[in-house]
C-alpha atoms as one frame of an Amber mdcrd trajectory, in Angstrom:
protein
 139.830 259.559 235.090 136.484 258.082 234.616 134.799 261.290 235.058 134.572
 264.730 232.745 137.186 267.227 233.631 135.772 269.646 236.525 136.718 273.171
 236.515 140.131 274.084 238.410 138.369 276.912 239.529 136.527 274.886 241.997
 139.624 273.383 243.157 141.156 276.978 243.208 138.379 278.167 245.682 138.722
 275.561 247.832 142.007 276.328 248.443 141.364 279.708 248.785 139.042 279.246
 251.344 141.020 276.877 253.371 144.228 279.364 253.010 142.328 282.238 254.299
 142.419 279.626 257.490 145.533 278.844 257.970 146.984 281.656 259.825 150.351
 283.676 259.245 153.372 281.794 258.752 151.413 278.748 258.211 151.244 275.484
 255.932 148.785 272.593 255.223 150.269 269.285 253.597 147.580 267.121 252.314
 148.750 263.451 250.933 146.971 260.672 249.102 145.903 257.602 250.568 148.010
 254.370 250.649 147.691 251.484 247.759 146.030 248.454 250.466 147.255 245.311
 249.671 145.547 242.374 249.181 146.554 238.616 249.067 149.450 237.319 247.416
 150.968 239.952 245.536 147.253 241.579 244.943 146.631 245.112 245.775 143.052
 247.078 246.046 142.354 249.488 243.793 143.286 253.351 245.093 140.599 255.097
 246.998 141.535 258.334 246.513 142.156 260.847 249.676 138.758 263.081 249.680
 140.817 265.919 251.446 143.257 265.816 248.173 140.731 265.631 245.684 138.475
 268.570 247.051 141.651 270.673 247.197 143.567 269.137 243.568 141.009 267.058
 241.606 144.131 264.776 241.998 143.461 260.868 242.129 147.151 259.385 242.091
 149.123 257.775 244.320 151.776 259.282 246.549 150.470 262.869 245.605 151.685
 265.481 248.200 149.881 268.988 248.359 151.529 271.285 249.881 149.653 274.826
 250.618 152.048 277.889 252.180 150.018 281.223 251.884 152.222 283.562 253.137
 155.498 281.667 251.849 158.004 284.995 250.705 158.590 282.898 247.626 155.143
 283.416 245.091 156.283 279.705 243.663 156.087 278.051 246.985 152.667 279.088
 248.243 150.893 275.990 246.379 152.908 272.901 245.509 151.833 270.111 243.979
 154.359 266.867 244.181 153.872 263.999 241.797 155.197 260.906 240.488 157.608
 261.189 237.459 156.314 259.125 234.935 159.135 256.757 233.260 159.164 253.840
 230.730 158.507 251.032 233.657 155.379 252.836 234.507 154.267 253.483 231.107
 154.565 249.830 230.638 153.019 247.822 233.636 150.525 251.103 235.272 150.370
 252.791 232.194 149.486 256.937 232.179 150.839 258.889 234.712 149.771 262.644
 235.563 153.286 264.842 233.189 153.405 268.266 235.080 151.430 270.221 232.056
 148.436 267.882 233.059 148.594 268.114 236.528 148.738 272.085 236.576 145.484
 271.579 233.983 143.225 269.644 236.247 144.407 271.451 239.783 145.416 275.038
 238.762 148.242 275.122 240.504 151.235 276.638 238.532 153.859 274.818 241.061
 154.399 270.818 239.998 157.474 269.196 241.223 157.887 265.652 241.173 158.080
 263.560 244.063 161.743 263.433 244.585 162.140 266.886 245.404 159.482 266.947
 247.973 162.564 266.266 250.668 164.427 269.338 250.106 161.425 272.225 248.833
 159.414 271.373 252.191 162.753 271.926 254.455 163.315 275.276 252.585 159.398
 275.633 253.523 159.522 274.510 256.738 162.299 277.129 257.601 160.342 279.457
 256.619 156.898 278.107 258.071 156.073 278.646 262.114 152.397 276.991 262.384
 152.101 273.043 260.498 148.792 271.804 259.765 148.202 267.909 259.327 146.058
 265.731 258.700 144.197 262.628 259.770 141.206 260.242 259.551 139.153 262.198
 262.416 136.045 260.779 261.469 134.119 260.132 264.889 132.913 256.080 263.214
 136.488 255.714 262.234 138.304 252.288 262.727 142.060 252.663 261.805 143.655
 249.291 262.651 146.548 249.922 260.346 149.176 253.051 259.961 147.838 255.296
 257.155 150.349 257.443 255.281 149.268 260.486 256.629 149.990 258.958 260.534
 153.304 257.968 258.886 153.912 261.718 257.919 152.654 263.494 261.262 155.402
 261.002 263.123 157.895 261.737 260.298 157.271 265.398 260.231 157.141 266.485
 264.144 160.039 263.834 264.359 161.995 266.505 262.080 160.532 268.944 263.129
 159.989 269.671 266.766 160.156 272.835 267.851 157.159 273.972 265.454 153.758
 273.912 266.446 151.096 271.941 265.137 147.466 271.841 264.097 144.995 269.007
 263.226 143.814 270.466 259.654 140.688 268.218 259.970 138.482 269.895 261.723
 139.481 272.970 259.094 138.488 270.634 256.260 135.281 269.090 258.150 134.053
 272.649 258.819 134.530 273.067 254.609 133.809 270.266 252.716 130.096 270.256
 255.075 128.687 273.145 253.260 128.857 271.920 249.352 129.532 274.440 246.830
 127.587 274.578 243.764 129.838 272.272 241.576 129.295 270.047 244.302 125.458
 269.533 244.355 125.572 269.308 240.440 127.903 266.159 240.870 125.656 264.668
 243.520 122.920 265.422 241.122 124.662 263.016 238.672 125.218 260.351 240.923
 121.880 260.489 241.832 120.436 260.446 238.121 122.857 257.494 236.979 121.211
 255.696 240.680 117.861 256.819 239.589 118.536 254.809 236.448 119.694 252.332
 238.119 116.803 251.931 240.449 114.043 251.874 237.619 115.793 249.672 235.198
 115.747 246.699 238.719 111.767 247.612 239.157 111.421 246.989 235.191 113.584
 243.506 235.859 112.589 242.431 239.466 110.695 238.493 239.133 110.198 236.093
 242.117 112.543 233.217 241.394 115.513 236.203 240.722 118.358 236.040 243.035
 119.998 239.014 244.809 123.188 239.291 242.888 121.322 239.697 239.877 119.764
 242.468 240.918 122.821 243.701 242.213 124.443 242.816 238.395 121.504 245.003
 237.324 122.840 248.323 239.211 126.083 247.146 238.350 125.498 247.822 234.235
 123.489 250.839 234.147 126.370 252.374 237.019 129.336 251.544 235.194 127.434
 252.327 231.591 127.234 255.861 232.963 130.924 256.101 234.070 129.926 255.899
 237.439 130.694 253.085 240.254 128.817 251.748 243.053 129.538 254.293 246.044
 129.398 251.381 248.988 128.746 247.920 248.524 125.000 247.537 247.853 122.856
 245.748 250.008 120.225 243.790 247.666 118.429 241.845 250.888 115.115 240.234
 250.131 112.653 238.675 253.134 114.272 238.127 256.451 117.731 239.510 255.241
 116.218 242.545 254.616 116.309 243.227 258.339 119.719 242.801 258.523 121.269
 246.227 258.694 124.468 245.896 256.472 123.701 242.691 254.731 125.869 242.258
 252.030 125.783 238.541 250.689 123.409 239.138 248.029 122.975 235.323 247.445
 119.660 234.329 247.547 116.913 233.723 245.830 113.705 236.276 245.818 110.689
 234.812 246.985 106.891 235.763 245.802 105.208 237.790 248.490 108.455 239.284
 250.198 109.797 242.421 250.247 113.509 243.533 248.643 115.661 246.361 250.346
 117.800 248.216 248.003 120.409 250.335 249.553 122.397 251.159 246.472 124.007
 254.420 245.286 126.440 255.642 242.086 129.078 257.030 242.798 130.267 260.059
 239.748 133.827 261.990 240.353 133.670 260.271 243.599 130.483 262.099 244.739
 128.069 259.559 246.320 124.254 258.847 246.133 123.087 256.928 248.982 119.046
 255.800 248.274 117.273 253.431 249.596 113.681 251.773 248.652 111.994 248.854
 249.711 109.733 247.120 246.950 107.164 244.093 246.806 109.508 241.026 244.554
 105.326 240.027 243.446 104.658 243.514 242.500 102.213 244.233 244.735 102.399
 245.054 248.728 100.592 243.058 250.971  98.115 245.133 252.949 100.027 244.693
 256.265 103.690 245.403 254.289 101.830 248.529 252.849 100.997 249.603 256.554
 104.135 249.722 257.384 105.837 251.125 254.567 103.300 254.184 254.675 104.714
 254.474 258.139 108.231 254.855 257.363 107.210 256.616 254.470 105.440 259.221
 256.751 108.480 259.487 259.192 110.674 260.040 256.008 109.049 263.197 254.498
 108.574 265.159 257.925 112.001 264.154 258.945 112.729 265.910 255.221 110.489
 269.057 256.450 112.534 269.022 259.893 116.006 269.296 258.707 116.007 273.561
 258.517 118.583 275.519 258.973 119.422 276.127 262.991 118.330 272.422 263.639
 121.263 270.492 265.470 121.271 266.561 264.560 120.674 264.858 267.854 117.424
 267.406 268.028 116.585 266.497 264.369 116.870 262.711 265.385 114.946 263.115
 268.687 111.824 264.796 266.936 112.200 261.510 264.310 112.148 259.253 267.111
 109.125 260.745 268.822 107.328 260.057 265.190 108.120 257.169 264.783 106.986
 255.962 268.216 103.966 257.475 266.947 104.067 254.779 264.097 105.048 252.247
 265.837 102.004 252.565 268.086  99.655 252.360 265.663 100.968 249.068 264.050
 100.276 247.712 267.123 104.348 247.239 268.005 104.740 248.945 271.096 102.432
 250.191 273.872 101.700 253.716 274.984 103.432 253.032 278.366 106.340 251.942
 276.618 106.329 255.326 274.867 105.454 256.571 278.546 108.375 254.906 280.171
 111.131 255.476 277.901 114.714 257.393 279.190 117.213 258.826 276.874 119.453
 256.245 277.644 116.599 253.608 276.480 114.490 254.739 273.429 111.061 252.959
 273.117 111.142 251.801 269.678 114.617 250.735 269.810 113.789 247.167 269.016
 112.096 248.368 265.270 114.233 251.128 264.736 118.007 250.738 266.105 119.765
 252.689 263.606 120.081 256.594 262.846 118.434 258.804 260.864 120.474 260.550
 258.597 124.323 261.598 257.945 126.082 264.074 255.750 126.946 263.297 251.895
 129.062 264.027 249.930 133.010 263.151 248.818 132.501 260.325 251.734 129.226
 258.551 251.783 129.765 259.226 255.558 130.951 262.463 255.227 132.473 264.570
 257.305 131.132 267.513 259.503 131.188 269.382 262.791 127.762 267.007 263.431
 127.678 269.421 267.147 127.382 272.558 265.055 123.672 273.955 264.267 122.710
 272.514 260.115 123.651 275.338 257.542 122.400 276.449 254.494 124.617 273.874
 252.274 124.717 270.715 253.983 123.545 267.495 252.205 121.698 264.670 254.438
 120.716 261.503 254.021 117.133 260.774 255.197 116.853 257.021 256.259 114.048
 255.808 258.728 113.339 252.483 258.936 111.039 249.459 260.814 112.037 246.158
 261.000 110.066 243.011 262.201 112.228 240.125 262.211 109.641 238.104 263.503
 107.240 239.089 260.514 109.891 238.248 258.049 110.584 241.918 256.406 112.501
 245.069 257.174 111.262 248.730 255.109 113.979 251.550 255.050 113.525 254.578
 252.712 116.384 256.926 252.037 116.443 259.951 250.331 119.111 262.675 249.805
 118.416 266.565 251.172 120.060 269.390 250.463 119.668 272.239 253.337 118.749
 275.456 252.360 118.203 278.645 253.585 114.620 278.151 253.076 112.660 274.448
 252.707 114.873 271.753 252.509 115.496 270.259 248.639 115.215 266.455 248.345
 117.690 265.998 245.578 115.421 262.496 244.874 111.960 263.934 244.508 111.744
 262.327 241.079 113.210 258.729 241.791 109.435 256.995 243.283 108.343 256.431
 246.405 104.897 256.226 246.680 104.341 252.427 247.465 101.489 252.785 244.740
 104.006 254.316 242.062 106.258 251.682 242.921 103.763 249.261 242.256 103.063
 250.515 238.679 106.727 250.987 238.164 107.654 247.523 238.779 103.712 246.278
 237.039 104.573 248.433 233.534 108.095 247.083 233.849 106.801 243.594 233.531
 104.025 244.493 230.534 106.922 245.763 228.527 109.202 242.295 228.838
């Protein structure tokens, strides 16, 4: 693993709080996610299954975690199944997880290897009346292919019939929304390696640059600091910067434009998600400033807004409403626009199409019960944004929140956002080259 070793305590709770769950007679299996191919005889590098990892710390391949409470047998109430490491794998894949490891990083004292899962989970099964499983129930989800864990569920009930079922999802989702402590200090790494990051561009950023060296930028300090990028950046100067997911980071930057940096680290797969918007000349033009400020604005009451009791579609609403507001004043919309607007048909729509803010965490788009009231716990992204195609430039700001049972925490107070600090960020930058 790129990462240091976290604590199996963490791992330990997490299981404890899940088990405490599950119900009487009941199990949870948890897998990793498949190896994707490629082209050829190319394959994509693991992703590793969040649900796993917040339960293990496990990152391998065909991991099975297996979690049986109330199993009569003390052995069989956490099992971990792994691959058994041999000379062919030493040789082309190189280190494998032995049990002695495995038990180190997850804390569970039950490590079989893989080709015993067959047998130990009928002798479980028999034993087991409720099955949890698990799936990809994200609501933005696109599964186009079978994923192991649909493999399983067919596999399983298949076998299985006459047990009854439960979708272990919305058990996780309800969990993994409220970070622990050992969580928010992870996403407090991420964020410092993309704070670095951030300022080492602004020192660097010249008209005449192109996109992917900027991006190459990111790139060094992330990967310097045993961290990767969490998505794939968007480095979009001028018009692309109005382009939502623009990812071609190809061209040139041009003096007088603005760049759009949606870029986070990602460290023990915890993910930073910022986003800043800076003048490639150094200096904002006096109608870019205008509208920066306004985003700006929407950002840091948006921050204010997300308290504990607050659902998300009322937390987006009240953002909306602002940045009408906004967009009124630059003279983009028209109070009977504002007047005339349905919920079906939002009045700045055309400036600002996207939404406000998601949960963070082990997912960039994490998971959560997003119909359930925010709790004391939750991390947000913050991410308003105005874009005027026909002016040539797009401004979103992003920032990461952590709700509390008091004020909300913005977990990048110290990365700058002042358009003025940004300025003299990117100004002593240049007087130091």
């Amino acid at each position: 693993m790129r990462h240091d070793r976290i604590d199996p305590s963490f791992f330990e709770s997490n299981r404890g709080r899940l088990a405490a769950q599950l119900g009487p007679n009941a199990l949870a299996v948890v897998g990793a996610n498949d190896i994707l191919p490629t082209n050829a005889d190319g394959n994509l590098t693991l992703v590793p299954n969040s649900d796993l990892f917040y339960l293990s710390g496990v990152e391998q391949e065909e991991t099975i975690l297996v979690l049986f409470p109330t199993a009569h047998d003390p052995l069989l109430r956490e099992v971990l199944f792994i691959r058994e490491p041999n000379e062919l794998l030493r040789i082309w894949e190189g280190h494998k997880l032995t049990k002695d490891l495995a038990r180190e990083i997850s804390g569970i004292k039950t490590i079989k290897w893989l080709s015993e899962f067959s047998k130990t989970f009928h002798a479980m099964m028999c034993e087991a009346e409720m099955v949890w499983l698990n799936e990809n129930a994200h609501p933005r989800a696109v599964v186009e292919s079978q994923t192991r864990d649909a493999r399983f569920v067919r596999e399983c009930q298949d076998r299985y019939p006459l047990h009854s079922y439960g979708r272990l999802s919305k058990l996780m989702h309800a969990l993994r929304v409220e970070k622990q402590p050992e969580e928010i200090e992870l996403l407090k790494r991420a964020i410092r390696v993309t704070k670095a990051g951030f300022e080492r561009v602004c020192g660097l950023v010249r008209p005449g640059m192109f996109e992917h060296e900027i991006e190459a930028e990111f790139a060094h300090e992330f990967i310097r600091n045993r961290c990767k990028f969490a998505y794939n950046p968007i480095i979009a100067g001028g018009a692309n910067s109005c382009i939502l997911h623009y990812n071609e980071n190809d061209r040139p930057l041009v003096e007088g434009d603005l760049l759009l940096l949606d870029v986070g680290a990602s460290y023990a797969n915890y993910n930073a998600d910022l986003t800043r918007t800076i003048p490639v000349s150094g200096r904002f033009t006096p109608r870019q400033k205008l509208v920066y400020n306004a985003v700006l604005r929407v950002m840091k009451q948006s921050i204010q807004n997300a308290t504990v009791g607050k659902l998300h579609r009322d937390w987006v609403l009240e953002a909306k409403a602002l940045m009408n507001e906004e967009l009124l004043g630059l003279g983009l919309i028209s109070r009977a626009e504002i007047q005339a607007e349905s919920p079906e048909e939002y009045a700045g729509r055309k400036y600002f199409m996207h939404g406000l803010g998601h949960v963070l965490g082990l997912d960039v788009h994490d998971v959560g019960p997003m119909n359930r009231p925010f709790a004391a716990g939750w991390v947000l992204t913050v991410e308003p944004g105005i874009y005027i195609p026909d002016e040539g430039f797009g401004v979103r700001i992003e920032n990461n929140i952590l709700v509390t049972s008091g004020s909300p925490l913005d977990l990048m107070a110290e990365i700058p956002v002042e358009a003025e600090h940004l300025e003299d960020l990117i100004h002593s930058g240049r007087s130091r080259s």
